[in-house]
Z-matrix of the N, CA and C atoms (Angstrom, degrees):
N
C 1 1.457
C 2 1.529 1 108.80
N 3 1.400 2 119.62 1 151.59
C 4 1.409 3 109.56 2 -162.21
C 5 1.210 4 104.93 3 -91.22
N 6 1.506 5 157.27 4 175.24
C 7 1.370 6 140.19 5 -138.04
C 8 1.872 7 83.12 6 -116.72
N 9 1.359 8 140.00 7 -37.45
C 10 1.213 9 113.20 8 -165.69
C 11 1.212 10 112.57 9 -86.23
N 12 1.738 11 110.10 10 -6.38
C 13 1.503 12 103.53 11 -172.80
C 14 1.592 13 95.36 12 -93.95
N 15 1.313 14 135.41 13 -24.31
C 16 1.184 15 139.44 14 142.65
C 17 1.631 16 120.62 15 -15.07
N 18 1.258 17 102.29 16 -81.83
C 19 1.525 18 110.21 17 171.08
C 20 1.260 19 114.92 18 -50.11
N 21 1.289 20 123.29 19 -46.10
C 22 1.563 21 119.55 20 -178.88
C 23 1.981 22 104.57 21 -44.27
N 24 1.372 23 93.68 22 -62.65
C 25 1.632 24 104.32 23 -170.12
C 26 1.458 25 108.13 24 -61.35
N 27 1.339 26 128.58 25 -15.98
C 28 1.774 27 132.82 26 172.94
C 29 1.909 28 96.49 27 -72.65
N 30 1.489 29 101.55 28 -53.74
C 31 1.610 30 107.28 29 -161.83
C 32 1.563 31 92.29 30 -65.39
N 33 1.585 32 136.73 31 -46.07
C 34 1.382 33 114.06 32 -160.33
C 35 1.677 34 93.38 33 -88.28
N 36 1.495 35 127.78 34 -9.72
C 37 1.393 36 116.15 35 -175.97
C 38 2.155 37 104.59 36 -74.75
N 39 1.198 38 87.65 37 -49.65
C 40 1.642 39 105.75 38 160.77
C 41 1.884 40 127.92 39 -34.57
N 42 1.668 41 91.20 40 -43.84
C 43 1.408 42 97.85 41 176.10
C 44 1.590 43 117.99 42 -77.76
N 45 0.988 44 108.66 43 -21.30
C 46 1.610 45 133.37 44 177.49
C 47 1.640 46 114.03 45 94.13
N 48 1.290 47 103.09 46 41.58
C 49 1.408 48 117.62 47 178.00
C 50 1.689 49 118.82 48 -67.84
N 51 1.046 50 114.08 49 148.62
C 52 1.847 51 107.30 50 179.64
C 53 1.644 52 106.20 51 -77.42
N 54 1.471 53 107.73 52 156.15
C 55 1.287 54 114.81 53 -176.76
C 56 1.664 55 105.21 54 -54.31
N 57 1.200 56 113.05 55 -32.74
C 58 1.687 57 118.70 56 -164.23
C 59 1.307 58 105.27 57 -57.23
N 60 1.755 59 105.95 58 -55.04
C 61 1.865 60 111.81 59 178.05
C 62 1.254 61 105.37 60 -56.11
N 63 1.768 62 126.96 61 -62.74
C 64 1.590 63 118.03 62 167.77
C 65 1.823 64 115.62 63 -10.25
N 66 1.564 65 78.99 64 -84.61
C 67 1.526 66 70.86 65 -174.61
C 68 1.906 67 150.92 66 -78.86
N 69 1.489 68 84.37 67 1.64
C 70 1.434 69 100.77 68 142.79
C 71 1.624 70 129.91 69 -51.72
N 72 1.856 71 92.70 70 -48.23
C 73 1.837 72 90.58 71 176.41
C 74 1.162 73 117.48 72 -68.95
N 75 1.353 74 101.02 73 -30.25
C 76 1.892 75 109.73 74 -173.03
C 77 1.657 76 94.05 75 -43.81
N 78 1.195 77 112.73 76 -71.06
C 79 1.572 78 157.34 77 -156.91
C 80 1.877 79 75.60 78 -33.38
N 81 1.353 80 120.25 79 -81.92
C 82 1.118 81 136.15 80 -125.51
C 83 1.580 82 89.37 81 -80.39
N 84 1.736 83 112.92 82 -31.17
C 85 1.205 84 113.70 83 -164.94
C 86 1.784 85 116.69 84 -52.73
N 87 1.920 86 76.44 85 -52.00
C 88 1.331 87 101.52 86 177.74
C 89 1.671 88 131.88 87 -51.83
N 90 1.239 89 102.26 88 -11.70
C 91 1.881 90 114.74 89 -157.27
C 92 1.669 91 86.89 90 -123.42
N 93 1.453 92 111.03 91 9.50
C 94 2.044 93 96.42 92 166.72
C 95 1.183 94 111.62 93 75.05
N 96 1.704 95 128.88 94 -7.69
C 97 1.445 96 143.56 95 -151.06
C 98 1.553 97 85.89 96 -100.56
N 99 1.577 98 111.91 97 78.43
C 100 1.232 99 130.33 98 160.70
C 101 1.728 100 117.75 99 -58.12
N 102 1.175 101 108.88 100 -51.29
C 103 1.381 102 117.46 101 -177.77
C 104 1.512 103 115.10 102 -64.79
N 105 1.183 104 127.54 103 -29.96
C 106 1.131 105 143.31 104 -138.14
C 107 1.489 106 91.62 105 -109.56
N 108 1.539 107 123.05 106 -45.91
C 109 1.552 108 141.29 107 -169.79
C 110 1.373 109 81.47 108 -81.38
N 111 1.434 110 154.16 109 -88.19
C 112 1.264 111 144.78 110 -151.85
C 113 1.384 112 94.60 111 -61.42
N 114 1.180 113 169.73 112 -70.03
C 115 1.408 114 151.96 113 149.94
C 116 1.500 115 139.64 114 10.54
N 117 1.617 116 100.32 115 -52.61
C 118 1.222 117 117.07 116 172.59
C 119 1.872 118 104.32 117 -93.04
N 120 1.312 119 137.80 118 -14.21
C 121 1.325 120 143.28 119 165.39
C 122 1.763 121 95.50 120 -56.80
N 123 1.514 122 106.92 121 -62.09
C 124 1.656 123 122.47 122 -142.19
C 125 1.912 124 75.59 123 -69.48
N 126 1.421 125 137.41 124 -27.27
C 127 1.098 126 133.96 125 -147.66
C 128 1.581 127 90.87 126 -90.56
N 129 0.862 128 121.04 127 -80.97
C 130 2.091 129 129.86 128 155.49
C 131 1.491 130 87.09 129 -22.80
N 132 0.791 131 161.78 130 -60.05
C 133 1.530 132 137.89 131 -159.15
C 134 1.299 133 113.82 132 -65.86
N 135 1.591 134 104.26 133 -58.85
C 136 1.364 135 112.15 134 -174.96
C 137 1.798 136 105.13 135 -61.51
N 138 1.049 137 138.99 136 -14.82
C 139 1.516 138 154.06 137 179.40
C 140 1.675 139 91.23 138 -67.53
N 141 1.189 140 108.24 139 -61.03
C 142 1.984 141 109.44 140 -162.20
C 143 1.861 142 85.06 141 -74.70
N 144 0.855 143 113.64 142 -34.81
C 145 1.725 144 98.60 143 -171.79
C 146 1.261 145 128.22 144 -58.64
N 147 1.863 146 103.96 145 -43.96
C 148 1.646 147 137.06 146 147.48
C 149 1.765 148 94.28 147 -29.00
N 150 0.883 149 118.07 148 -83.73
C 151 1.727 150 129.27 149 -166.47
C 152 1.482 151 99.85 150 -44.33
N 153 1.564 152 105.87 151 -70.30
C 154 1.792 153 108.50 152 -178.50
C 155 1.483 154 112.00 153 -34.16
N 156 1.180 155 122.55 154 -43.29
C 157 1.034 156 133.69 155 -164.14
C 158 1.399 157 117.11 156 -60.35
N 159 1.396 158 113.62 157 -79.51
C 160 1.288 159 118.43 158 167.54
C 161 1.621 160 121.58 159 -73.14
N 162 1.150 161 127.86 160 11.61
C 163 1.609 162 137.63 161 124.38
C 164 1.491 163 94.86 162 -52.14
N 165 1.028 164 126.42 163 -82.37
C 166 1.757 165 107.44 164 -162.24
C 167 1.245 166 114.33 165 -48.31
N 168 1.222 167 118.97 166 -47.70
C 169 1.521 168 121.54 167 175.17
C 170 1.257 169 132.78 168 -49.90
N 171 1.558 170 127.41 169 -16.24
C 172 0.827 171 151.42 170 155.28
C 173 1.573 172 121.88 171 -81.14
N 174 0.972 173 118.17 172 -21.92
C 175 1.586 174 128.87 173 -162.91
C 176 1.966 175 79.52 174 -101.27
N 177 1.165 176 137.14 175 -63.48
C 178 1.015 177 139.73 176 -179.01
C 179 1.512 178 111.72 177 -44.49
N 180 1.518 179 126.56 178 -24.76
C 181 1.394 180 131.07 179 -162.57
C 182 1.578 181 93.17 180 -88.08
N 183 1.497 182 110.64 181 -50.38
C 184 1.553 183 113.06 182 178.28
C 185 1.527 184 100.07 183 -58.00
N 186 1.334 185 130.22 184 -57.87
C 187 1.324 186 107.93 185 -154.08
C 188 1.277 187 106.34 186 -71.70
N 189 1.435 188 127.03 187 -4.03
C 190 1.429 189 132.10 188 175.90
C 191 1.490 190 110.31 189 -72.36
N 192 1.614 191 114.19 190 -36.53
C 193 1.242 192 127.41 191 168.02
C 194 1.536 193 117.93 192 -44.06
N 195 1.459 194 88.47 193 -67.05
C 196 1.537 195 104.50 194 -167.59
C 197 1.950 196 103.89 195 -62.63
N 198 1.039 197 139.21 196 -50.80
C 199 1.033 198 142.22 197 143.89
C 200 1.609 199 110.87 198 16.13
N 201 2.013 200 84.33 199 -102.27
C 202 1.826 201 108.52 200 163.32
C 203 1.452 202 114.76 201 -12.56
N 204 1.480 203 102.92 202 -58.20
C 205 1.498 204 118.18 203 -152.56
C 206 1.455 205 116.42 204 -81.31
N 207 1.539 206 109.83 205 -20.72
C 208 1.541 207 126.07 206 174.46
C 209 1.611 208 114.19 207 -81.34
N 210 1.583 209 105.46 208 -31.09
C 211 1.443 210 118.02 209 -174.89
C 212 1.705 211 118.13 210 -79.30
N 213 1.309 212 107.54 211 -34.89
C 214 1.132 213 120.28 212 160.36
C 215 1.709 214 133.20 213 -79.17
N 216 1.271 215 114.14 214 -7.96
C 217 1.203 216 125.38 215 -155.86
C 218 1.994 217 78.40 216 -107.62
N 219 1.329 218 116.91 217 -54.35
C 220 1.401 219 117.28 218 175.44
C 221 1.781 220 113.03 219 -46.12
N 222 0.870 221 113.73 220 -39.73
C 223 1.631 222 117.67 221 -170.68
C 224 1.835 223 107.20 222 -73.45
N 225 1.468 224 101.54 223 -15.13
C 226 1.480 225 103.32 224 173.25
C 227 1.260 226 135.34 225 -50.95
């Protein structure tokens, strides 16, 4: 396997990507379909951002919790 298309498939196996997207990149790497592989990357990105996202949103709900829970716990 050639070492950058290698790395590609470590970095999206790394990101916790499904085998299907993997081997889509493989796919695309392999066929010179440069445009198409930076497409489907920018597409997996916007996917982990989706996730990041509502990880924060959630992380924000707890600290909203914890908040609540400090403010009320003081008035005791």
């Amino acid at each position: 396997m050639n070492v950058q298309k290698e790395n590609l498939v470590i970095a999206l196996s790394d990101a916790g990507f499904s085998q299907e997207a993997i081997e889509k990149a493989e796919r695309l790497w392999e066929a010179g379909r440069a445009r198409d592989l930076i497409r489907h990357l920018r597409l997996c990105r916007c996917e982990l951002m989706d996730i990041l996202h509502e990880s924060q949103k959630r992380v924000d709900r707890v600290d909203t919790l914890i908040r609540q829970t400090e403010k009320t716990m003081e008035t005791k």
